[in-house]
N, C-alpha and C positions, 0 to 999 in steps of 0.2 A: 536281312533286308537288302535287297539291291536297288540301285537308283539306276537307270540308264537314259544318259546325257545325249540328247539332239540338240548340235547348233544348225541352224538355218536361217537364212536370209532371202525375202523376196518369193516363201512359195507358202503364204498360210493354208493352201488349201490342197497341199500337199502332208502338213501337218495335220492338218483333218482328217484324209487317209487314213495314216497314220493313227491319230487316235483311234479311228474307226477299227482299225485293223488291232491294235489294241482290247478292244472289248469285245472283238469275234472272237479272239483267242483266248479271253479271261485272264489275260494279263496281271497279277498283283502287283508288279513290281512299279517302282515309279518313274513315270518320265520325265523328264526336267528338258522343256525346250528354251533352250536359249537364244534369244534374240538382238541384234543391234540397235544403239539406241535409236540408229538413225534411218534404223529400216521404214522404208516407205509403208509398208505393209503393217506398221504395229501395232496400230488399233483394230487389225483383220485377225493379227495372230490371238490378241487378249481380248476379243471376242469368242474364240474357239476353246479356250480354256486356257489355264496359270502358266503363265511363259517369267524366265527369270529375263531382263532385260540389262546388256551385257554393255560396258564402256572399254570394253578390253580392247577390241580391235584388232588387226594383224591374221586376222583368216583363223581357219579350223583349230590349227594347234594351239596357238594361245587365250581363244576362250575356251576350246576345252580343258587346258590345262587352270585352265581359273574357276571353272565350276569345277571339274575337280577337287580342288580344294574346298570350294563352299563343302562339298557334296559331304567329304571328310570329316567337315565339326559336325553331323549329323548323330547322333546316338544310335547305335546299332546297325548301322552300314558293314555289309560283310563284303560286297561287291560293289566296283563301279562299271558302267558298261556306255560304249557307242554306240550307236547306230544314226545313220544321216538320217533325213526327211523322203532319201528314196527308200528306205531297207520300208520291208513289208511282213511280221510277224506273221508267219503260216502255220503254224502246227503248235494246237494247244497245250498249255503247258510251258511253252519254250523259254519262258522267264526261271522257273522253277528248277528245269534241267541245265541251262547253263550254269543256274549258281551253283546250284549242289559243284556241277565238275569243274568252276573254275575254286571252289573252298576245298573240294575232298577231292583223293587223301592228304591235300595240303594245298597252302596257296598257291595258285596259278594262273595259268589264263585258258578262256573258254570260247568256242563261238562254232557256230551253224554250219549249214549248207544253204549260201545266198542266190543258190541256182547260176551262177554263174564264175565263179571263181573257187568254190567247191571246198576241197581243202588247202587249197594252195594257197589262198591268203584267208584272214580274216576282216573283211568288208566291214563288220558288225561284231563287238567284240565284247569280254565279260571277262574284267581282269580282279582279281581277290584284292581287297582294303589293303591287306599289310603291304602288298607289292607298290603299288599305288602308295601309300604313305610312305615307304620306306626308299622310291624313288621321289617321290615331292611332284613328281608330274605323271601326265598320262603320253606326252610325245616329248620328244627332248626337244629343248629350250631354242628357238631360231625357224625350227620350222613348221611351216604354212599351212601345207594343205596336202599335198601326194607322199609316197612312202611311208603314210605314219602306220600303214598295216602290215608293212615291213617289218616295219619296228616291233610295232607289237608280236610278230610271229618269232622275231630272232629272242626276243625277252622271254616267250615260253619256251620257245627250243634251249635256253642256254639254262634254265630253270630245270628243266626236264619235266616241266610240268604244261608242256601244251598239248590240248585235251580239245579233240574235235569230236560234236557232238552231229553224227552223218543225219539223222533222223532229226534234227531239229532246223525248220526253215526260215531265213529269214532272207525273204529274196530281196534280191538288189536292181532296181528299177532305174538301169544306170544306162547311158545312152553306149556304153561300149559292148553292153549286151545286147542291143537291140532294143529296149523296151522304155526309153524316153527320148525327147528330141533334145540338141542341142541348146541349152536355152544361156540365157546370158550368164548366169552363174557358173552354167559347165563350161562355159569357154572362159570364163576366166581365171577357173584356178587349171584348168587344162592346157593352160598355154606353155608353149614350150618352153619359156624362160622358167613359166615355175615348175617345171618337169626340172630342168637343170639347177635350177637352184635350190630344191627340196635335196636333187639330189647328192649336192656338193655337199651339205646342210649336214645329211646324214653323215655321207663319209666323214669327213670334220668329225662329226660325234661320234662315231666308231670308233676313228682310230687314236682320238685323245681324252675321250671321257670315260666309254662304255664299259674299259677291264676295270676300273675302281668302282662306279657304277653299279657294276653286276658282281663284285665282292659285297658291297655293301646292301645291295638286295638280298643275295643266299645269307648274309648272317642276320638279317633281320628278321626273315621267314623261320630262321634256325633255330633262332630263341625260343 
């Protein structure tokens, strides 16, 4: 089973999309949109279908690292996965193919071709349960909103287990590819301060958590 976690704020009918693009593609897997409580939009999003409604606050990283955890006491969760409210499932199947490569031939992490970032990052991501439980989060603890696909990319490469799936789409409908406008969302977790402070954020987490961290992941997965 895999769950794949969208938070969003301020665009329900970008989530419609979304689901829409969801059931062109026959999607099984499950989406869990997460919302703030204090989003203006919340009776638009829980009109479109089952949104979990979030008190967590503090941008991207910390409610997703909080459904995360919901996501976790689930029974038979073998993946957890992101994707924002701009990613746009293209090619049938794509739920199916990431899990298999992010579980076989062992825990990992998995993700597409978002048409714009390719294989160089993962925009939109499918990381296995153990990795995910055996770190306790999906971004490390502080930061916000930018670098977390960084992250996620350095965690398969140090694994040896990052597994890019070329034939599987999930495009990214991101105004730095050209293909949505600026809207107040994008500008504010785009702002330079949170460019800089995401990215001190990481450094911080690199250089004094990540080597014990990523001991503690490889002997988890190794059990």
């Amino acid at each position: 089973m895999l769950v794949m976690i969208c938070p969003s704020r301020g665009r329900p009918g970008a989530v419609a999309e979304l689901r829409r693009a969801w059931e062109d593609t026959g999607a099984t897997a499950d989406l869990l949109v997460v919302v703030d409580h204090d989003d203006p939009e919340l009776r638009a999003y829980a009109m479109g279908g089952p949104v979990l409604v979030s008190r967590t606050g503090g941008g991207l990283g910390p409610v997703l690292n909080a459904a995360a955890e919901h996501v976790l006491g689930v029974p038979g969760v073998e993946a957890v996965g992101f994707l924002g409210d701009d990613h746009r499932p293209r090619t049938a199947g794509w739920d199916k193919a990431l899990l298999e490569a992010a579980t076989s031939p062992g825990p990992g992490v998995a993700y597409g071709d978002d048409l714009h970032q390719g294989e160089k990052l993962p925009t939109a991501v499918v990381i296995a349960a153990p990795v995910v439980a055996a770190l306790g989060y999906m971004v490390p603890p502080g930061m916000v909103h930018l670098y977390v696909d960084d992250f996620w990319r350095l965690l398969g490469e140090s694994l040896g287990a990052l597994r890019y799936c070329p034939a599987v789409v999930l495009e990214h409908l991101h105004p730095h590819a050209g293909k949505a406008a600026w809207d107040e969302g994008y500008l504010r977790v785009n702002d330079a301060a949170v460019w800089a402070a995401d990215r001190a954020r990481l450094d911080a987490y690199l250089a004094g958590f990540w080597p014990g961290e990523l001991e503690r992941v490889r002997a988890a997965v190794a059990a």
